[in-house]
Phi, psi and omega in degrees: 000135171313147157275164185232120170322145217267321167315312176264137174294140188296344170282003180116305198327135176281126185289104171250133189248091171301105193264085144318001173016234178266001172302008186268325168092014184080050179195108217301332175284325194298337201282286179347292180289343168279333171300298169307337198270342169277340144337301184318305217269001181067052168273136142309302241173130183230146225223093154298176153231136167235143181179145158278100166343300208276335169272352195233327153277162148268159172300008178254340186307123179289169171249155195289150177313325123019260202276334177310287170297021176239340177213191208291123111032287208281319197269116206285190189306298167354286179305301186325295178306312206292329183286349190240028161287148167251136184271168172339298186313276182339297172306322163309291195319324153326303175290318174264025151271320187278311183301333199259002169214036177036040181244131177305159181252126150250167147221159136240151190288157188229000173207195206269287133034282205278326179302321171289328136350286176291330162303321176295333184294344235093008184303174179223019117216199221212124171278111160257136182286106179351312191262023168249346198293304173274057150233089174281342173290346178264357160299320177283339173309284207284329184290317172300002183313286161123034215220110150338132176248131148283120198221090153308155180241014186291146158108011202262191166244200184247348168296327153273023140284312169295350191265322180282314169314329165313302201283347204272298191284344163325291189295291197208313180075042182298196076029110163259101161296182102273177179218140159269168196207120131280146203242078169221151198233123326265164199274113179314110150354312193284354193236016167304282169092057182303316213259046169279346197269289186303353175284313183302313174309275197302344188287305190252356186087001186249143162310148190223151178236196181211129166242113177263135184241041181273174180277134190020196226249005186295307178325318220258313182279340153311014160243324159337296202298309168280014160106037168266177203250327200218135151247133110339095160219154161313134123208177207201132186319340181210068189339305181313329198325171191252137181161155148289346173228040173263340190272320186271054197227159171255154164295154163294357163288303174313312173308298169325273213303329183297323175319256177339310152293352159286323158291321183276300189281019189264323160277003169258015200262348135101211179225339190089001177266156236244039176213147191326123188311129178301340194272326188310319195308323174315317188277115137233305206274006186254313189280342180294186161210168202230171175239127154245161163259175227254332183226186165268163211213129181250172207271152188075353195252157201269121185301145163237169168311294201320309210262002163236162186245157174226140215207160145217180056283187167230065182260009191245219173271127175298137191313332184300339218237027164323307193285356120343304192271315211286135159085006164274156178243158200256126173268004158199135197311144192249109192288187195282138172079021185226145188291129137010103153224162205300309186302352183247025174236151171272171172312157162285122167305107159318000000 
């Protein structure tokens, strides 16, 4: 059996993380009222990115289609980034927002710089982002930390996976999620690839999760259903907003509800083992059936096929044990339309 990182409950329960990314819009209240609000919405955990523009792009670097269409055209990533940083102060004020309505703080870090940053707040692991996964000197950075890592897996293959766990397990060998991730905003249905999650368990032994940027909320709980451990989604106080990640994002209605149904299958989802369900057992003796007979049946006389039915409840001799009953005799009369029991029969004549 996976062991499961001391972070996600121990109870089986699935670990939700509301990824408030850059939807704060570079503005430490807007940050601030997304902490509350994944609180609001029953979120395990809300989740940021720290990173310095000038550390993470060049002033040249294109943007993605994505984000060109959520934001101005004219304006490069650079200009972009620099507008969604959040500074230290902020992040204190996050965190000890997030600690004061018990919900965890995440980010993920985009350079070596913000992972320390974050060690300094105290975070108490570390989110890696899909386009960080082949930068291994900042993986073995963090990993020497000794802080359970979340590791997205989008754009990968499974030889890079293996290779930054490697480098992971090198470095410190902290507690690994993996996450399956398509990383297009939002990511076409059809290309999703749920049953990459159980492929990512067994290839590696690690608990596996799922982060989703598909449109609304089915994807994320069908994976819940193939077995991830943590589900991952974007939302944001306002679809409309001017952003690159508000249009692929859920509203908070949305989120409650996903929350709430991420629950509901996580308790229908069970142990796998095959046997009645306690509320059922009760319906066993109204939905089974029984053998009656078909007429009255007099005392001495030798039961035939003709004279039983199979009916029900199913409080009597179960239908399988006909060739039991047929050519026995009955030792005392049996009216028409009434079950069977053993006690209105002789021994079998051999």
């Amino acid at each position: 059996m996976i062991a499961r990182a001391a972070f996600l409950p121990q109870d089986g329960r699935v670990f939700v993380v509301a990824e408030a990314g850059v939807n704060h819009n570079g503005s430490p209240a807007i940050a601030r009222s997304l902490v509350a609000a994944a609180a609001e919405v029953g979120a395990d955990a809300v989740k940021f990115q720290t990173f310095r523009a000038d550390r993470l792009v060049t002033r040249t670097a294109p943007k993605a289609d994505y984000q060109t269409r959520r934001t101005s055209a004219e304006e490069s990533q650079h200009a972009m980034l620099a507008r969604l940083e959040l500074d230290e102060a902020a992040h204190h004020a996050l965190l000890a927002d997030a600690r004061s309505r018990n919900i965890l703080f995440l980010s993920s870090p985009f350079d070596e710089d913000s992972a320390d940053l974050l060690e300094r707040l105290g975070v108490e692991l570390y989110k890696i982002p899909s386009g960080e996964i082949t930068n291994l000197p900042y993986l073995s950075h963090i990993a020497r930390k000794g802080r359970p890592m979340i590791v997205s897996t989008g754009m990968c293959v499974l030889g890079e996976i293996e290779q930054a766990l490697g480098t992971i397990r090198a470095a410190g060998d902290p507690p690994v999620v993996l996450l399956h991730c398509v990383t297009e905003y939002p990511a076409p249905y059809a290309e999703v690839n749920l049953r990459a999650i159980e492929t990512l368990r067994q290839a590696f032994g690690v608990p596996v999760g799922y982060s989703d940027h598909t449109p609304g909320v089915e994807i994320a709980i069908a994976a819940v259903a193939v077995g991830a451990c943590l589900i991952e989604k974007h939302f944001t106080l306002d679809r409309t907003m001017q952003g690159p990640d508000h249009g692929a994002s859920l509203d908070l209605e949305q989120f409650r509800d996903m929350v709430s149904a991420i629950r509901r299958v996580t308790l229908a989802m069970g142990d796998g083992v095959k046997r009645p369900a306690p509320c059922e057992i009760r319906n066993r003796d109204v939905a089974r059936k029984s053998l009656v007979v078909t007429r009255r049946v007099a005392k001495g006389e030798r039961i035939d096929a003709a004279a039983v039915a199979v009916k029900r409840p199913g409080t009597g001799i179960p239908a399988g044990r006909l060739p039991e009953v047929i050519g026995r005799t009955v030792v005392r009369a049996i009216r028409k339309d009434t079950l069977v029991r053993w006690e209105d029969l002789s021994e079998r004549v051999p």
